[in-house]
DSSP file (Angstrom, degrees, kcal/mol; ACC not computed):
  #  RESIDUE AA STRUCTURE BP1 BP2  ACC     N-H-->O    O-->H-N    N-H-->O    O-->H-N    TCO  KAPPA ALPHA  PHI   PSI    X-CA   Y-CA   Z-CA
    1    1 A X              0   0    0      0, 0.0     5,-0.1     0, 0.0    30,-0.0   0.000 360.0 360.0 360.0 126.2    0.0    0.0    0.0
    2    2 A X     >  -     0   0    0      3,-0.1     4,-1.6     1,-0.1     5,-0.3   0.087 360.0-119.3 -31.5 131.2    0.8    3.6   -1.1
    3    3 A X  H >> S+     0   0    0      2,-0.2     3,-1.7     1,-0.2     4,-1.6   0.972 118.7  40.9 -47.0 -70.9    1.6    6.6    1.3
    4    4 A X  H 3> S+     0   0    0      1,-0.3     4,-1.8     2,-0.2    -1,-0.2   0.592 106.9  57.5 -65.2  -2.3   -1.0    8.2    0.1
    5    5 A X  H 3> S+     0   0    0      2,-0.2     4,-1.0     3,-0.2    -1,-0.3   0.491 109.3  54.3 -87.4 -10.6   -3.3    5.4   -0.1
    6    6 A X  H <X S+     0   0    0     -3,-1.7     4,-1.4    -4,-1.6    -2,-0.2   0.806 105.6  47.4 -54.6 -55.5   -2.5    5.2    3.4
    7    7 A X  H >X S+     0   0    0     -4,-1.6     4,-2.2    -5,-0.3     3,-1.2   0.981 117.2  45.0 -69.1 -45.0   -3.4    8.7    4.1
    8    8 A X  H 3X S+     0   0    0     -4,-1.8     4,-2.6     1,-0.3     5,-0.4   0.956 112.9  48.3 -68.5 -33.2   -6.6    8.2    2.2
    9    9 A X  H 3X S+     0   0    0     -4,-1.0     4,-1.0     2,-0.2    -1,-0.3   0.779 115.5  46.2 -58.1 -25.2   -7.4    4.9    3.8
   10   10 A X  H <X S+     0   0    0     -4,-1.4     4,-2.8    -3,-1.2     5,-0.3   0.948 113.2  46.3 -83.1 -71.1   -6.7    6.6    7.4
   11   11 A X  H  X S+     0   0    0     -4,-2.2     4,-2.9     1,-0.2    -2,-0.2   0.893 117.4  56.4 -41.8 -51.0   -9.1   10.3    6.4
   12   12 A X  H  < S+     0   0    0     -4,-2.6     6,-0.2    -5,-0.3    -1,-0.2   0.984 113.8  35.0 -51.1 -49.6  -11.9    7.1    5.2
   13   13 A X  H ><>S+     0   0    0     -4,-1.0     5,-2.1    -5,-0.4     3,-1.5   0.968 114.2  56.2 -68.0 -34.3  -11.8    5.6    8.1
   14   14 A X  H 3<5S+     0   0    0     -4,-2.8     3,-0.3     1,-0.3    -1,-0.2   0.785 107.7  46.2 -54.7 -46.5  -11.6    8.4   10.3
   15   15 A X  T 3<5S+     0   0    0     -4,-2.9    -1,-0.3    -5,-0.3    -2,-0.2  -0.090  98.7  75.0-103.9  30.8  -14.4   10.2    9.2
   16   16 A X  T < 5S-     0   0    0     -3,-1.5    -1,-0.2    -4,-0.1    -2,-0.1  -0.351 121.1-106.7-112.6  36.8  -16.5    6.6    9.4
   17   17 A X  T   5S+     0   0    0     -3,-0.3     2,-0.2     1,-0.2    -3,-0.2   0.537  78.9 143.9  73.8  -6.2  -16.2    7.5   12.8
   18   18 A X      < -     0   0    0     -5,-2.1    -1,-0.2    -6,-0.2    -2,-0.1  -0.509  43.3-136.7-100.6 152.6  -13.5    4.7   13.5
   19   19 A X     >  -     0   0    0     -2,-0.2     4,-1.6     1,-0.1     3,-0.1  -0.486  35.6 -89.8 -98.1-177.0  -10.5    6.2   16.6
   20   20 A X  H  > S+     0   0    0      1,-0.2     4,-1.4     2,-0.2    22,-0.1   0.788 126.0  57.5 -72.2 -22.6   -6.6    5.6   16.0
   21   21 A X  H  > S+     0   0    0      2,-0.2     4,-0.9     1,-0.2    -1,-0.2   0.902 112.2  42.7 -75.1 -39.0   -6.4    2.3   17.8
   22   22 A X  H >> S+     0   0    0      2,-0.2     3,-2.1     3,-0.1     4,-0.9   0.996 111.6  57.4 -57.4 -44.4   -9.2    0.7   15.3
   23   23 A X  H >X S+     0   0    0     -4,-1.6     3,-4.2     1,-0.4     4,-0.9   0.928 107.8  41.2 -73.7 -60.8   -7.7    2.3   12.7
   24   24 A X  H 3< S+     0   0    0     -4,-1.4    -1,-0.4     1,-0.3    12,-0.2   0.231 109.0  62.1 -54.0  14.3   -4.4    0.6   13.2
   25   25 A X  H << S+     0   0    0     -3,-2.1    -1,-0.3    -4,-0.9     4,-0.3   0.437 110.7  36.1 -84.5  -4.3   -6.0   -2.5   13.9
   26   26 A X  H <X S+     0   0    0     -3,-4.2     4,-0.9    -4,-0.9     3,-0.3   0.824 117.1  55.1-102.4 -26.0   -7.6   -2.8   10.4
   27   27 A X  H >X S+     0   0    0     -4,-0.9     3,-1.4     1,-0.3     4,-0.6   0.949 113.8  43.8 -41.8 -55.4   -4.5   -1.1    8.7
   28   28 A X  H >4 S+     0   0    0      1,-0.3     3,-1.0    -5,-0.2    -1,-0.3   0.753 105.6  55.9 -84.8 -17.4   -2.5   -3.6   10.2
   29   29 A X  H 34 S+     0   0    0     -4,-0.3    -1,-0.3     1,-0.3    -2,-0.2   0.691 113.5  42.0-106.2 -15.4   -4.5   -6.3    9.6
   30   30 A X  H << S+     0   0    0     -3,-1.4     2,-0.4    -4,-0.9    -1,-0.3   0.338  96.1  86.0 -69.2 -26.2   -4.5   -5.6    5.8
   31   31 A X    <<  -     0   0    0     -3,-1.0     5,-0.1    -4,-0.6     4,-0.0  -0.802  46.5-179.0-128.2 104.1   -0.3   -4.6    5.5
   32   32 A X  S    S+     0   0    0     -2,-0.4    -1,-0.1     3,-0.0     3,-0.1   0.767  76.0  43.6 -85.9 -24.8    1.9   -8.0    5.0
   33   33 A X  S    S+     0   0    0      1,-0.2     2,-0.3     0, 0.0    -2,-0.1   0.677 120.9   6.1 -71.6-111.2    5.2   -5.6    4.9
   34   34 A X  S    S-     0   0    0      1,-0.0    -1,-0.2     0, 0.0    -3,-0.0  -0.473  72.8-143.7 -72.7 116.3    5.7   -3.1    7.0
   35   35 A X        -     0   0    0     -2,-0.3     2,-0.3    -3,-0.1    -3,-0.0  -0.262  23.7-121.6 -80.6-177.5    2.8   -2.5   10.5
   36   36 A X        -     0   0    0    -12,-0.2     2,-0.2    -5,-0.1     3,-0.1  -0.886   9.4-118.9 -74.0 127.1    1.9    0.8   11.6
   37   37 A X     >  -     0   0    0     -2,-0.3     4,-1.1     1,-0.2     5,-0.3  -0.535  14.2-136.7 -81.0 158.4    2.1    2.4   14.8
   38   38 A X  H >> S+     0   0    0      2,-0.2     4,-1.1    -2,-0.2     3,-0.5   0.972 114.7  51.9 -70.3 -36.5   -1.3    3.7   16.7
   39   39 A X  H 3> S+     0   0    0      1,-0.3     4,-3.1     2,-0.2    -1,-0.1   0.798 103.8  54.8 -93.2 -14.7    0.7    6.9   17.4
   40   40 A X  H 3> S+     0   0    0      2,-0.2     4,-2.2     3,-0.1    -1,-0.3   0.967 114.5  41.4 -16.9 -69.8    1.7    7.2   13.4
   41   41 A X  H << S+     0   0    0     -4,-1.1     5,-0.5    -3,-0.5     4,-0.4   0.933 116.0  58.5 -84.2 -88.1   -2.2    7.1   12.8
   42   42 A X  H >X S+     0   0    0     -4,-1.1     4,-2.5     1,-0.3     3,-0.5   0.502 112.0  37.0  12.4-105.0   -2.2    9.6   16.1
   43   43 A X  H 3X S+     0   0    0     -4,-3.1     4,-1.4     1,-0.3     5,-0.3   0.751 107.5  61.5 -30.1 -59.4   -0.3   11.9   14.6
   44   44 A X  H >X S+     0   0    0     -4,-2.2     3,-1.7    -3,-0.3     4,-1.4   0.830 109.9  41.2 -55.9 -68.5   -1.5   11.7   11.5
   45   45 A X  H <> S+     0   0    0     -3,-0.5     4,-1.6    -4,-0.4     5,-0.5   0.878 109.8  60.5 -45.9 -52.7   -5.0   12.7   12.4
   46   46 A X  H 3< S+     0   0    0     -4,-2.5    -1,-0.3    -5,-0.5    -2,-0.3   0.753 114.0  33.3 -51.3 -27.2   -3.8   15.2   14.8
   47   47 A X  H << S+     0   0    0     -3,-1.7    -1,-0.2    -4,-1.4    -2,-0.2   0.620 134.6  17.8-116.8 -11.1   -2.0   17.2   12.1
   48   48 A X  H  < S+     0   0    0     -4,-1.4    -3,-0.2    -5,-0.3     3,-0.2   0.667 120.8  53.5-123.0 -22.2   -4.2   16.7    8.9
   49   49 A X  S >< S+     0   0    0     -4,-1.6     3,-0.7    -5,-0.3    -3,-0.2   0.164  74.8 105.0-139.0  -9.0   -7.5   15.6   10.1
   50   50 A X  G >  S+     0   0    0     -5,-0.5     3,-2.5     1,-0.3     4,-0.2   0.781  73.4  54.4 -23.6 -66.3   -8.2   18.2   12.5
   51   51 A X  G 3  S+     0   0    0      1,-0.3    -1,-0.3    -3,-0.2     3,-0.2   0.483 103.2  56.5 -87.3   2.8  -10.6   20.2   10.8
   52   52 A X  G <> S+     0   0    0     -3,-0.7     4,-1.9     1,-0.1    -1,-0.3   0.270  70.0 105.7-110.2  24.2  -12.7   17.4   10.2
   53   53 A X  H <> S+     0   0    0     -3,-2.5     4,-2.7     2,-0.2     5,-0.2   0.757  78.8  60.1 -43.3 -31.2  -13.2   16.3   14.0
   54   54 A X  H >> S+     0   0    0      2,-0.2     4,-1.3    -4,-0.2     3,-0.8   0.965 111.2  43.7 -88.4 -66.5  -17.0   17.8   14.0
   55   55 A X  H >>>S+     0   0    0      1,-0.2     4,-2.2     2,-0.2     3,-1.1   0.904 118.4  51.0 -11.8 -75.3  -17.6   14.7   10.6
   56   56 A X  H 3X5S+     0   0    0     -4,-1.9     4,-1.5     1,-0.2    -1,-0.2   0.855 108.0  46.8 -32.7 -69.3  -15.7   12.4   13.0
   57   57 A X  H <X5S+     0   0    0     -4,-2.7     4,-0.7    -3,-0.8    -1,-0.2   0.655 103.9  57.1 -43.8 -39.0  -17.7   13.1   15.7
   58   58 A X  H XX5S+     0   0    0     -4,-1.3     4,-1.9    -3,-1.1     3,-1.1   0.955 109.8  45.1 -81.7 -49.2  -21.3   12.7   14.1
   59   59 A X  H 3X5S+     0   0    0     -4,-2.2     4,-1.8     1,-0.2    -2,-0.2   0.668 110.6  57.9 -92.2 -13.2  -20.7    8.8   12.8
   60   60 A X  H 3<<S+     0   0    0     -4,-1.5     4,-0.5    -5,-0.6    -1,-0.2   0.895 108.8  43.9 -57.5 -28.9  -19.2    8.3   16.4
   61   61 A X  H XX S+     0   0    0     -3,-1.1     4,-3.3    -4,-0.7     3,-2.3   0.948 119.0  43.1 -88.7 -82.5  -22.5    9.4   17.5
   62   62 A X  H 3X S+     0   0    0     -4,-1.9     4,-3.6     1,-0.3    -3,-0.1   0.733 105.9  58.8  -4.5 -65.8  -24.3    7.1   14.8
   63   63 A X  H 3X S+     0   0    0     -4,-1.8     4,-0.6     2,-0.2    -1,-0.3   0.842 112.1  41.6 -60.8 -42.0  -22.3    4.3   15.3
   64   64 A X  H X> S+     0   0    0     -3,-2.3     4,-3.1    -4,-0.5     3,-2.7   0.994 112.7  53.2 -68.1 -41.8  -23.5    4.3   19.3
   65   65 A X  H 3X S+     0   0    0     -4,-3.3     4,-2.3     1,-0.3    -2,-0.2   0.899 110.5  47.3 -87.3 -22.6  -26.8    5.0   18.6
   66   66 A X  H 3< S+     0   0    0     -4,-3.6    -1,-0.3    -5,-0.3     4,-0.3   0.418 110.0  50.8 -48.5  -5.9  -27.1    2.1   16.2
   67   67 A X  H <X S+     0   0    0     -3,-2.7     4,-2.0    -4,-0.6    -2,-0.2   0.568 103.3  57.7 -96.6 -35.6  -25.8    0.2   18.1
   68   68 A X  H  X S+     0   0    0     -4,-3.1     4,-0.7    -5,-0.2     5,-0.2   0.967 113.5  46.8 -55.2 -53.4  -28.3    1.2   21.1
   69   69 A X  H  < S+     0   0    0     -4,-2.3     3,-0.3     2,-0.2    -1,-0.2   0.556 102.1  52.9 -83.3 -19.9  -30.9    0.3   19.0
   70   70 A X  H >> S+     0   0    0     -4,-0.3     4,-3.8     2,-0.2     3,-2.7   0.912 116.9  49.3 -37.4 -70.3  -30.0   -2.9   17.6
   71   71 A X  H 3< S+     0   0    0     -4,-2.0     4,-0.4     1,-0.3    -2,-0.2   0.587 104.4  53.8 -19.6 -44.2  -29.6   -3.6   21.4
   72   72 A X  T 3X S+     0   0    0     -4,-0.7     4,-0.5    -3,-0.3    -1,-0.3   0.257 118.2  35.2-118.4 -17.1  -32.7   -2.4   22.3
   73   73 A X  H <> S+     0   0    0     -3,-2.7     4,-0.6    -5,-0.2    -2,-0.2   0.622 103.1  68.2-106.1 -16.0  -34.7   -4.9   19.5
   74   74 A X  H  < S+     0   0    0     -4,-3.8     3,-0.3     1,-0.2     4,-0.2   0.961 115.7  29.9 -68.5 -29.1  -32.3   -7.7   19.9
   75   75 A X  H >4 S+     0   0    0     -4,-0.4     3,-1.8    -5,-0.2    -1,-0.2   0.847  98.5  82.8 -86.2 -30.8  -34.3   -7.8   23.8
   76   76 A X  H 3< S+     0   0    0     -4,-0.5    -1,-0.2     1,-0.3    -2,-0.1   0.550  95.4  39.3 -44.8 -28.9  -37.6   -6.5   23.1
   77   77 A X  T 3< S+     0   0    0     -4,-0.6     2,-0.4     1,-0.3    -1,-0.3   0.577 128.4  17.1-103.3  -1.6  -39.0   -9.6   22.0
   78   78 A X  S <  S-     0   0    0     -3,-1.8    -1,-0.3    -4,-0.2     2,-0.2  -0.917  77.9-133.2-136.9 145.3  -37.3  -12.2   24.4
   79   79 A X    >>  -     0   0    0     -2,-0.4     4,-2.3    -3,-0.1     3,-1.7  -0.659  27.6-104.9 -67.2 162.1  -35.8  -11.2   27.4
   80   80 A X  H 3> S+     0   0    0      1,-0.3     4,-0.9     2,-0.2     5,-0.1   0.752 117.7  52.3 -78.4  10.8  -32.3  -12.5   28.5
   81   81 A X  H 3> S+     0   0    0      1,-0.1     4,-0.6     2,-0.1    -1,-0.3   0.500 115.2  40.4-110.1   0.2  -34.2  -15.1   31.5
   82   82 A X  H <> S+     0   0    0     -3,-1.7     4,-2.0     3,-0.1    -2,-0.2   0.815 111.2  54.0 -99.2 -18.1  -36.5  -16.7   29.0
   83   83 A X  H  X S+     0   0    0     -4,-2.3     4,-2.1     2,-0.2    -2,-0.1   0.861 111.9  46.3 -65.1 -34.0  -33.9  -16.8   26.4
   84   84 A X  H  < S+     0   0    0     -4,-0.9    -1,-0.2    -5,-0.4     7,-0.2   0.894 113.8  53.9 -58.0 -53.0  -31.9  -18.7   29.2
   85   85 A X  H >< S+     0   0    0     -4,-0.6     3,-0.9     1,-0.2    -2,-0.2   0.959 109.5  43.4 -32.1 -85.6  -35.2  -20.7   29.7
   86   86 A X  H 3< S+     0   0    0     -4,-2.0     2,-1.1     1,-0.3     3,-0.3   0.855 119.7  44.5 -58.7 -44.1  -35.5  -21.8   26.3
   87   87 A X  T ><  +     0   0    0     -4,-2.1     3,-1.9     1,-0.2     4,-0.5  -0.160  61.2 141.6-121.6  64.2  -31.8  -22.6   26.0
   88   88 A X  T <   +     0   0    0     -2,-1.1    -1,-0.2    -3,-0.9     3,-0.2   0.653  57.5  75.1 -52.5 -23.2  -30.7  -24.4   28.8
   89   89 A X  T 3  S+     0   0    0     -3,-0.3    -1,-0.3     1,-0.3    -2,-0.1   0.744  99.0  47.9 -79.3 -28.2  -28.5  -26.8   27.4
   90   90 A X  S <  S+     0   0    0     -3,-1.9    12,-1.5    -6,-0.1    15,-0.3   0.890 103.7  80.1 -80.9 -37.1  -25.5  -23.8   26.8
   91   91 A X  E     -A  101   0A   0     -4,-0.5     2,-0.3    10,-0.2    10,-0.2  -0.348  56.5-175.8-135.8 121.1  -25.9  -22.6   30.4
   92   92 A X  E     -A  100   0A   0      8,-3.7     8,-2.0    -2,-0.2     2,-0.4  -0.908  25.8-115.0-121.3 153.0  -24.5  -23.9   34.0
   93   93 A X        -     0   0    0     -2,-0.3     2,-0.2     6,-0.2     6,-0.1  -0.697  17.2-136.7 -93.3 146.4  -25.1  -22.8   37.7
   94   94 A X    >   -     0   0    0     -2,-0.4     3,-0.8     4,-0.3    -1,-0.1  -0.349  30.1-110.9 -89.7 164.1  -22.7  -21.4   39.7
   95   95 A X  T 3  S+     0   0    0      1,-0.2    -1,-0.1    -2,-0.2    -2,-0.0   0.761 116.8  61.5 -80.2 -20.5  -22.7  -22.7   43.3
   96   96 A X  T 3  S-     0   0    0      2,-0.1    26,-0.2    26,-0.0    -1,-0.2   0.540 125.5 -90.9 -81.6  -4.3  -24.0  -18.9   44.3
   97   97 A X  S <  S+     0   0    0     -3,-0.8     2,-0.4     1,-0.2    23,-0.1  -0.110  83.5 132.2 119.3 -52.6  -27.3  -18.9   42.3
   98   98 A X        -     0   0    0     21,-0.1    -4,-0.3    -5,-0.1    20,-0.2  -0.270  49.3-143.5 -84.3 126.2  -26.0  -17.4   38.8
   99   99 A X  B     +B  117   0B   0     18,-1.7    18,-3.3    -2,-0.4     2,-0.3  -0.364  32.0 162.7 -64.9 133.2  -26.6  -18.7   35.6
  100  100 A X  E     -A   92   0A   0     -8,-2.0    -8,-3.7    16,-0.2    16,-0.2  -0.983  44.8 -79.6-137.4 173.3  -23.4  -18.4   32.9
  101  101 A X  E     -A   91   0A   0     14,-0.4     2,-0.6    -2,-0.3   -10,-0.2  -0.147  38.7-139.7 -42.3 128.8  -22.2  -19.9   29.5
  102  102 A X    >   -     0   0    0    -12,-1.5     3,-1.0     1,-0.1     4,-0.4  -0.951  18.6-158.5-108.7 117.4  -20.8  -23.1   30.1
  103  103 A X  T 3  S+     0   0    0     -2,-0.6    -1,-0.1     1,-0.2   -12,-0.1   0.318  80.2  63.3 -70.1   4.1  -18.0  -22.9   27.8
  104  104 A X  T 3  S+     0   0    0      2,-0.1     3,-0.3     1,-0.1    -1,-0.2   0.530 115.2  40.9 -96.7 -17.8  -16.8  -26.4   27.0
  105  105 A X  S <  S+     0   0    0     -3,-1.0    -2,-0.2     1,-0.3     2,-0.2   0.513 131.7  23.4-109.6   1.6  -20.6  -26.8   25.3
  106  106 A X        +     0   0    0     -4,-0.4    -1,-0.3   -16,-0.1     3,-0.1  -0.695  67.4 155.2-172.8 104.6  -20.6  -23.7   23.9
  107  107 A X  S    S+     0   0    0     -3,-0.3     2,-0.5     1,-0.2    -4,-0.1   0.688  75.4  48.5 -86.7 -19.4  -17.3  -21.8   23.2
  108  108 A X  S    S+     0   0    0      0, 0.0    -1,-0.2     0, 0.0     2,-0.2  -0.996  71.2 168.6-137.1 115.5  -18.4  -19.8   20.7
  109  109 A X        -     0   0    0     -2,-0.5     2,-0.2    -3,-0.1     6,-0.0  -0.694  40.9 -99.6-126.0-177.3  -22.0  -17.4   21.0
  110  110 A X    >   -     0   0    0     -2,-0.2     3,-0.7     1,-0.0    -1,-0.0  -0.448  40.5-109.6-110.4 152.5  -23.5  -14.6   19.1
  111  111 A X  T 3  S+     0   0    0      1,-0.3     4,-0.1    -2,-0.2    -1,-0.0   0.606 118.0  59.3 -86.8  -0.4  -22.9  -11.2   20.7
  112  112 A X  T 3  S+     0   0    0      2,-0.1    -1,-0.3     3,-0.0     3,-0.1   0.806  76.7 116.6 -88.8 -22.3  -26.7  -11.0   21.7
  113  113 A X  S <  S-     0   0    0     -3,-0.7    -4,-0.1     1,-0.2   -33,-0.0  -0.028  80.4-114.9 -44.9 118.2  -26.5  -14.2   23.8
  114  114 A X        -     0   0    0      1,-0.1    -1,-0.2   -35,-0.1     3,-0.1  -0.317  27.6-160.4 -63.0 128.0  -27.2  -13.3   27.4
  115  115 A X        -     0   0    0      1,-0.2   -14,-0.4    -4,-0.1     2,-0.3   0.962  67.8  -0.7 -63.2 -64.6  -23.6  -14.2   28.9
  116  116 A X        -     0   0    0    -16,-0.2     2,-0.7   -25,-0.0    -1,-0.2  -0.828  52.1-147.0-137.5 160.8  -25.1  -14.5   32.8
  117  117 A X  B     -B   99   0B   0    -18,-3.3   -18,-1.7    -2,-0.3   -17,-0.0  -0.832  23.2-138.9-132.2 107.2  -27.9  -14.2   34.5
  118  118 A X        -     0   0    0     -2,-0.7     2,-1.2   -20,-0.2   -19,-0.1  -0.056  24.4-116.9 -47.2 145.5  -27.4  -12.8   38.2
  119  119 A X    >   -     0   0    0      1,-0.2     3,-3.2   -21,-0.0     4,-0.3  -0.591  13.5-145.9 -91.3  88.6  -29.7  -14.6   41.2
  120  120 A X  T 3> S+     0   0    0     -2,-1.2     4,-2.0     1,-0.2     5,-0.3   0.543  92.8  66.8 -40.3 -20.9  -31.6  -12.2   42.3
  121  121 A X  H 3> S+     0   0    0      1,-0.2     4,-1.9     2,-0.2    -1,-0.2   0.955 109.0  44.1 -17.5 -62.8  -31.5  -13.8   46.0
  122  122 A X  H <> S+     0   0    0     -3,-3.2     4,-2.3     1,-0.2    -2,-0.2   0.802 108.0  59.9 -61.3 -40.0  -27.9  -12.9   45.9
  123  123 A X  H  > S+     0   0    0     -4,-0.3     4,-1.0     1,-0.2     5,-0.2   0.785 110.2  36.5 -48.3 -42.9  -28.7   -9.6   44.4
  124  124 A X  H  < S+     0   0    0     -4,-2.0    -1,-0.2    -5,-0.2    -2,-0.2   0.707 109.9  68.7-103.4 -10.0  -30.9   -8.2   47.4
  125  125 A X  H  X S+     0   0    0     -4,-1.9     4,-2.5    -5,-0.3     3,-0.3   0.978 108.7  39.8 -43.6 -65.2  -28.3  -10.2   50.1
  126  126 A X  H  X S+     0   0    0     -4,-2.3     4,-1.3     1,-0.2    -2,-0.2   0.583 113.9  48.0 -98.4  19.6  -25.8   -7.7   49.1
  127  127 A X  H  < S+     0   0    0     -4,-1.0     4,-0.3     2,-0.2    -1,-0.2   0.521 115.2  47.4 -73.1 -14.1  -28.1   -4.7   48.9
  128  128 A X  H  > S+     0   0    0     -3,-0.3     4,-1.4    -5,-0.2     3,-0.3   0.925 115.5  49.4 -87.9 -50.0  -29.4   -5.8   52.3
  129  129 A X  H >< S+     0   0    0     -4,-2.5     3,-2.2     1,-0.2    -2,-0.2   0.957 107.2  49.2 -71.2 -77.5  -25.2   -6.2   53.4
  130  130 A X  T 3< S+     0   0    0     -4,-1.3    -1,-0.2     1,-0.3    -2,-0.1   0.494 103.7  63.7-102.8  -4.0  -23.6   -2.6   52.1
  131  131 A X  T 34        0   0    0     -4,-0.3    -1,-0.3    -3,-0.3    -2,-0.2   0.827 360.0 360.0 -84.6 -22.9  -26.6   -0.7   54.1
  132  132 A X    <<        0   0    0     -3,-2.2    -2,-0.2    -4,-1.4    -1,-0.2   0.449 360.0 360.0 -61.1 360.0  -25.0   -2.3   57.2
């Protein structure tokens, strides 16, 4: 890759919202020669890229609130204790009450999968314990 296909790959990303540590992880991940530093890509924004922080800033904004909202349907129709319900077979108890992934039957989940599911018992023990 080109210097300046560098620079332009960096300003693309930059103003897709993405900060220096992303970008040098997708630079890099792309680049068989030579890697990149984050504080290259750092710099680089800092001295050219300046005057387009307010761009930058609006798809940072995007990016959360798409992401809120993905969030916010991926639960709306199940919640994470019937999803747990229905799929018992991933899912082990802890000796305290809390459900989590058991990971030897299921290493690999979807990023909506409820990880753990607290026992509320436990929950209102140690609200009941830090007012003492």
């Amino acid at each position: 890759m080109k210097l300046n296909n560098k620079k332009d790959k960096i300003e693309e990303l930059y103003l897709n919202g993405f900060n220096a540590s992303q970008i040098t992880n997708i630079l890099n991940s792309k680049l068989e020669d030579k890697k990149i530093k984050r504080e290259t890509i750092q710099k680089h924004i800092q001295r050219n890229l300046l005057n387009k922080r307010m761009q930058h800033n609006i798809k940072v904004l995007e990016k959360k609130e798409a992401i809120k909202a993905v969030n916010y349907e991926s639960t709306r129709c199940m919640s994470d204790k019937s999803f747990i319900s229905k799929n018992k077979s991933i899912y082990r108890t802890k000796p305290n009450g809390d459900i989590v992934i058991d990971k030897e039957v299921a290493p690999v989940v979807t990023w909506d999968t409820p990880k753990t599911l607290l026992n509320q018992k436990d929950l209102t023990l140690k609200k009941v314990l830090n007012k003492i």
